[in-house]
DSSP file (Angstrom, degrees, kcal/mol; ACC not computed):
  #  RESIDUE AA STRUCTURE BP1 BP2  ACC     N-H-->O    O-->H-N    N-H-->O    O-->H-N    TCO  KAPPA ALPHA  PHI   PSI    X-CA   Y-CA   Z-CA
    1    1 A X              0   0    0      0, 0.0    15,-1.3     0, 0.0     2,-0.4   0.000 360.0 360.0 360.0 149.0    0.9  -17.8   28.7
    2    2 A X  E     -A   15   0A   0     13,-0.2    13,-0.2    11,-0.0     2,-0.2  -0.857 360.0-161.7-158.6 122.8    4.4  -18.7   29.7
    3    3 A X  E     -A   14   0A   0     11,-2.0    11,-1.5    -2,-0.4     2,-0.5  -0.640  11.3-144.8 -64.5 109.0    6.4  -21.5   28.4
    4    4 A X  E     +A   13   0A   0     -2,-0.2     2,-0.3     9,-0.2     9,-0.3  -0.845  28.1 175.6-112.0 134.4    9.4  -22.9   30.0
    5    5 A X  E     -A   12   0A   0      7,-3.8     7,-3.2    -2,-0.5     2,-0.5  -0.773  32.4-137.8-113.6 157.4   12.1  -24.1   27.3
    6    6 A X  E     +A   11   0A   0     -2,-0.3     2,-0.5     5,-0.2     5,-0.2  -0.935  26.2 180.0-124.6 116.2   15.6  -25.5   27.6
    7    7 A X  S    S-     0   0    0      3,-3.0    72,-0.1    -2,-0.5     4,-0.0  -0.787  72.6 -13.5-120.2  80.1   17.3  -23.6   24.9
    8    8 A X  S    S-     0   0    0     -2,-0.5    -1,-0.1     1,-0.2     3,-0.1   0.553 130.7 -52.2  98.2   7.2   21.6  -24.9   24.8
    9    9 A X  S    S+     0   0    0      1,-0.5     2,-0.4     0, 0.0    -1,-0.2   0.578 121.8 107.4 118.4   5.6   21.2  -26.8   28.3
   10   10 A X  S    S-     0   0    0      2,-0.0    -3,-3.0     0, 0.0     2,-0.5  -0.955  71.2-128.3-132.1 158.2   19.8  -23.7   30.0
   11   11 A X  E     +A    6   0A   0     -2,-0.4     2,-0.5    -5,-0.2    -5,-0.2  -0.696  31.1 178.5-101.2 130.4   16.1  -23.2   31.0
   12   12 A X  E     -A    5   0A   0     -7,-3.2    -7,-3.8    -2,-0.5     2,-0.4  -0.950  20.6-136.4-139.9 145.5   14.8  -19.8   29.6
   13   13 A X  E     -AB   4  39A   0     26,-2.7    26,-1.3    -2,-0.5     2,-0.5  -0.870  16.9-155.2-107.0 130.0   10.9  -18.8   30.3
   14   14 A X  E     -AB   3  38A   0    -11,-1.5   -11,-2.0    -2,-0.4     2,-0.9  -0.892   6.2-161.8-148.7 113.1    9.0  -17.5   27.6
   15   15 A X  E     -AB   2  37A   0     22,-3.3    22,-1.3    -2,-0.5     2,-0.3  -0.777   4.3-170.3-115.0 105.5    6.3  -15.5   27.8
   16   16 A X  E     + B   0  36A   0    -15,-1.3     2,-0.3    -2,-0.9    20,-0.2  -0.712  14.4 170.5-109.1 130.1    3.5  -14.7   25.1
   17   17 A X  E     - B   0  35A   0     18,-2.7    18,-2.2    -2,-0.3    16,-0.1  -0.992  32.8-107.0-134.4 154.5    0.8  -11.9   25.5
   18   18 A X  E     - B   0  34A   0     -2,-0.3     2,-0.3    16,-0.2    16,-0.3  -0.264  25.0-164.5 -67.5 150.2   -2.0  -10.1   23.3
   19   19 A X  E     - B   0  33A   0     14,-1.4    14,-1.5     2,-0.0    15,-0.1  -0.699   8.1-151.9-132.3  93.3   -1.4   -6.7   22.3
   20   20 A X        -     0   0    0     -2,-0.3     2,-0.5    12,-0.2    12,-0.2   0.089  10.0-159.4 -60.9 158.6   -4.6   -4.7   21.0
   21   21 A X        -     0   0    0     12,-0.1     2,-0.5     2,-0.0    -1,-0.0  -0.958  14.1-121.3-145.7 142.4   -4.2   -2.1   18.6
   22   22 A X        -     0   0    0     -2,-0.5     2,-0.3     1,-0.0     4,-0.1  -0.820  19.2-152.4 -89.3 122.6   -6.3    0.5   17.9
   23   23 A X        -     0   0    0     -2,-0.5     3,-0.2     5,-0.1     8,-0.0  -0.602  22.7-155.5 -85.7 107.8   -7.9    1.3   14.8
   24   24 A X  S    S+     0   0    0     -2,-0.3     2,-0.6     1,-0.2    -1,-0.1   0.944 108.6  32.8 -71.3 -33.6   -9.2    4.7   13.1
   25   25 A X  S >  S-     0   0    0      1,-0.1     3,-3.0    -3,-0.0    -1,-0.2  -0.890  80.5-154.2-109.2 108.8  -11.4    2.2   11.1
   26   26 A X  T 3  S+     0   0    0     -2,-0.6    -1,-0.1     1,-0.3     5,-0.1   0.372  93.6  63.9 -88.7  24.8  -12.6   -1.3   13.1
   27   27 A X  T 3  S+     0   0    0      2,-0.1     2,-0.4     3,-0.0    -1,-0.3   0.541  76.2 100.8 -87.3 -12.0  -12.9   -3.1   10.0
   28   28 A X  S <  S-     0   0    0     -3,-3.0     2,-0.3     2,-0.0    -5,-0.1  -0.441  79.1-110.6 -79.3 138.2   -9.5   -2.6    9.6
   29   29 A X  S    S+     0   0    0     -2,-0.4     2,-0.1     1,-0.2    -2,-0.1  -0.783  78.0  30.6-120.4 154.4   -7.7   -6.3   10.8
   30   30 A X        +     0   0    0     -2,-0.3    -1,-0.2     2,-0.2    -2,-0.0   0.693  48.8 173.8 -96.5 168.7   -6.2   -7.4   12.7
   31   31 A X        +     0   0    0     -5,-0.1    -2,-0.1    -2,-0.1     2,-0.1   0.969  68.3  54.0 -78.0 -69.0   -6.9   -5.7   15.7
   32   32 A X        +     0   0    0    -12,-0.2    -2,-0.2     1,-0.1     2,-0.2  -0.384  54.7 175.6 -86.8 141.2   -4.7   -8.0   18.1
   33   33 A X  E     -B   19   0A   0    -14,-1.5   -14,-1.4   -16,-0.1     2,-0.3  -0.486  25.3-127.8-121.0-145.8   -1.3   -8.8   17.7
   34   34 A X  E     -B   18   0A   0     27,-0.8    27,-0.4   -16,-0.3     2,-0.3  -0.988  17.3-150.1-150.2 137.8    0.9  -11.0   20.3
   35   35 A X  E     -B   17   0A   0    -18,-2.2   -18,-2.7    -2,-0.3     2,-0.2  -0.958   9.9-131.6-133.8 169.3    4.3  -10.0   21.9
   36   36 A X  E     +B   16   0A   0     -2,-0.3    15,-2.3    23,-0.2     2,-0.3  -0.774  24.9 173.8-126.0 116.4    7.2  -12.1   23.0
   37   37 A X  E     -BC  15  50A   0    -22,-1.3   -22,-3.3    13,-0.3     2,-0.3  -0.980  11.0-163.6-108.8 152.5    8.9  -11.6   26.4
   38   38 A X  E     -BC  14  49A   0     11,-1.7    11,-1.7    -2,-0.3     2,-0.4  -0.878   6.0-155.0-137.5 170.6   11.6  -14.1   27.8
   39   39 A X  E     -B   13   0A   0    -26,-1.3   -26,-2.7    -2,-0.3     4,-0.1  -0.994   9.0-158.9-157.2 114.1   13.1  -14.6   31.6
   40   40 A X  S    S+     0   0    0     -2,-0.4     2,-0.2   -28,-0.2   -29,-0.1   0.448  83.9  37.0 -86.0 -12.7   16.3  -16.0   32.0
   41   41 A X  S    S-     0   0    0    -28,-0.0    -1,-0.1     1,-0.0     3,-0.1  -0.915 113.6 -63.7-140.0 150.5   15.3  -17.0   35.5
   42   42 A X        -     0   0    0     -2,-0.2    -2,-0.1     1,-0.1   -38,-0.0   0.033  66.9-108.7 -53.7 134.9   12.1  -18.2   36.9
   43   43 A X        +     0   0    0     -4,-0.1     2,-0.1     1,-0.1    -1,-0.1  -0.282  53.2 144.7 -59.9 159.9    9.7  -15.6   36.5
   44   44 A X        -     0   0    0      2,-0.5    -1,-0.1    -3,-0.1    -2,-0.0  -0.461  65.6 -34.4-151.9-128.6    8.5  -13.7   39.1
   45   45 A X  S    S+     0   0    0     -2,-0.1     2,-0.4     2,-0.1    -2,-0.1   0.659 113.0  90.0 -79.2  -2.9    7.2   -9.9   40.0
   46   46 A X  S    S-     0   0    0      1,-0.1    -2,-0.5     0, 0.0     2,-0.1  -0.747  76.4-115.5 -94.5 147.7    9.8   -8.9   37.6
   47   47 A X        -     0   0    0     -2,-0.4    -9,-0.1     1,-0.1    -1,-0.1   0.049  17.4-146.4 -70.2 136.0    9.9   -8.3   34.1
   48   48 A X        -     0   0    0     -2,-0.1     2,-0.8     1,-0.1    -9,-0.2  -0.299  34.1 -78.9-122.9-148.1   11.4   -9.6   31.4
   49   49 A X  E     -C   38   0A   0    -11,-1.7   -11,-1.7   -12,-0.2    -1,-0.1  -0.347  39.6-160.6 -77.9 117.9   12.9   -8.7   28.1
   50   50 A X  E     -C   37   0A   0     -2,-0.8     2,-0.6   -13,-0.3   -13,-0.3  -0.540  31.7-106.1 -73.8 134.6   10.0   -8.2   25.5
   51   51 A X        -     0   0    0    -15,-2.3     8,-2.1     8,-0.1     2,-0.3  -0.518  32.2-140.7 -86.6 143.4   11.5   -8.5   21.9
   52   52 A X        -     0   0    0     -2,-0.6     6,-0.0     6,-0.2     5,-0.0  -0.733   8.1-132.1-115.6 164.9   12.0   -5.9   19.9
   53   53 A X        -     0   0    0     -2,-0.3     5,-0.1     1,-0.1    -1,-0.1   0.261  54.3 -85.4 -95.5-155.7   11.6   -5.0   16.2
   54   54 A X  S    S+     0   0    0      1,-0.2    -1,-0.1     3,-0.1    -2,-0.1   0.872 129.2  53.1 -84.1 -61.2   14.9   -2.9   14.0
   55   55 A X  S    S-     0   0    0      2,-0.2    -1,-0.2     1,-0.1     3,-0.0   0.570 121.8-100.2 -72.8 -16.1   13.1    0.7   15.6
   56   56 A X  S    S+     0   0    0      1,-0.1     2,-0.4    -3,-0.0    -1,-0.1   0.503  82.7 127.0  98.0  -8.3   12.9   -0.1   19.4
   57   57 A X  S    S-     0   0    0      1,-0.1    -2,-0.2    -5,-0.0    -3,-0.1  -0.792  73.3 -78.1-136.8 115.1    9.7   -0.9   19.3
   58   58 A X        -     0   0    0     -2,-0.4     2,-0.3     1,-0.2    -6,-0.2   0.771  47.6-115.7 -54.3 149.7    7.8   -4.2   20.6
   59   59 A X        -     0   0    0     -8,-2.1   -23,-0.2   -23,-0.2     2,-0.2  -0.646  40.4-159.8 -96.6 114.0    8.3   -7.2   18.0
   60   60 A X        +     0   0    0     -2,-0.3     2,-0.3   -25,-0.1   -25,-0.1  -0.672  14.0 177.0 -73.7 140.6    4.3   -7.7   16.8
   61   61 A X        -     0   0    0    -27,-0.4   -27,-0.8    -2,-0.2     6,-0.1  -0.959  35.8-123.2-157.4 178.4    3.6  -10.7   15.4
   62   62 A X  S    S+     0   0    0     -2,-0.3     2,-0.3   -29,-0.2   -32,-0.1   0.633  85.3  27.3 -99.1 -11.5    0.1  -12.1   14.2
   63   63 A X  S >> S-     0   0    0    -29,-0.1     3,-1.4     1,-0.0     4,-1.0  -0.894  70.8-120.8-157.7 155.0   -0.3  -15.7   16.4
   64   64 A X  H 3> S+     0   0    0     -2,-0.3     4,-1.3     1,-0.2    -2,-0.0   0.663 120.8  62.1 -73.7 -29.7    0.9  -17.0   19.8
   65   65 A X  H 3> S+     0   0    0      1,-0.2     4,-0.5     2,-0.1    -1,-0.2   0.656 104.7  38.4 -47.7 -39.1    2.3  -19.5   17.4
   66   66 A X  H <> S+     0   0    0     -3,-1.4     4,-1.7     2,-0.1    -2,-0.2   0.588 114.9  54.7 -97.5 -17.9    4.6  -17.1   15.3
   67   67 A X  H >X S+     0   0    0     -4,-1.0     3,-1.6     2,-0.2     4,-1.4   0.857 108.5  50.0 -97.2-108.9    5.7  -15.1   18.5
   68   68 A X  H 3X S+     0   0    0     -4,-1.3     4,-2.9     1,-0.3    -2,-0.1   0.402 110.7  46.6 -32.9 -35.5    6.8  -18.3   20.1
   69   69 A X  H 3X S+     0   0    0     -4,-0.5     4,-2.0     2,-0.2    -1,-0.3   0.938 107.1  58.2 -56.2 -55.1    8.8  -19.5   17.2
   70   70 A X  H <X S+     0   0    0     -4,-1.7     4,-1.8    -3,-1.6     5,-0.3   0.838 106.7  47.6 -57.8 -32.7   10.4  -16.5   16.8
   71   71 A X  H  X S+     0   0    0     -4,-1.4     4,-2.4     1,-0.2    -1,-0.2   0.985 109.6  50.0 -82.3 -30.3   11.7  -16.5   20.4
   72   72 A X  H  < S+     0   0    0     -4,-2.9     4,-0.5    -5,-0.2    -1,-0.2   0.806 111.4  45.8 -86.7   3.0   13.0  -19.6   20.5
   73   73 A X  H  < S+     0   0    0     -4,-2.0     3,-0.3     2,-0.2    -3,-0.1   0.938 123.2  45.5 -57.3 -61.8   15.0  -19.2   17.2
   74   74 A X  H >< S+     0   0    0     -4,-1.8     3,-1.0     1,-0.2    -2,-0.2   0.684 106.8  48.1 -53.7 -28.3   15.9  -16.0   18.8
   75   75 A X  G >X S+     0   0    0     -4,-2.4     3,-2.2    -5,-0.3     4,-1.8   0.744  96.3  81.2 -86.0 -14.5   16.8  -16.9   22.3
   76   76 A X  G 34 S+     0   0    0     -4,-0.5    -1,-0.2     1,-0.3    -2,-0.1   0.698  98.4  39.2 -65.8 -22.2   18.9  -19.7   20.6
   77   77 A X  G <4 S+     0   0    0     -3,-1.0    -1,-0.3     2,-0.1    -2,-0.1  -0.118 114.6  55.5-123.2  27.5   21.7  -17.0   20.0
   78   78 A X  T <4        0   0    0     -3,-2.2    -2,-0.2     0, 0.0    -3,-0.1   0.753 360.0 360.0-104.9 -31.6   21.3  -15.3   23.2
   79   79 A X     <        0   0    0     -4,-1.8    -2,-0.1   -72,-0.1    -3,-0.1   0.193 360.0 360.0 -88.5 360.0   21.8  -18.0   25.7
């Protein structure tokens, strides 16, 4: 899914997808998380920046809901 926001007068694209994770046990929950990429220009065949956690490595988060908040909180001090 991909969002288009105007975040400080500029139009920023924001782009939420599932991310499975695999599981030594599959009772273990949850299995899917969601990460956050955003596009400073209309998307197109390129990518754009996925956020990421403190380590480098992609920003998890548990709903399409919480991943979207968090980017536009975040994109608010990028733009």
């Amino acid at each position: 899914m991909i969002e288009k926001q105007s975040i400080n007068g500029k139009d920023v694209w924001v782009e939420i997808e599932p991310y499975h994770v695999e599981r030594s046990n599959p009772k273990t929950i949850p299995t899917e998380y969601f990460t956050a990429r955003y596009y400073l220009n209309e998307p197109d065949s390129s990518r754009g920046e996925i956020f990421r956690d403190e380590n480098g490595e992609f920003h998890l988060f548990e709903s399409p809901v919480a991943a979207l908040t968090f980017a536009s909180k975040k994109l608010g001090s990028i733009v």
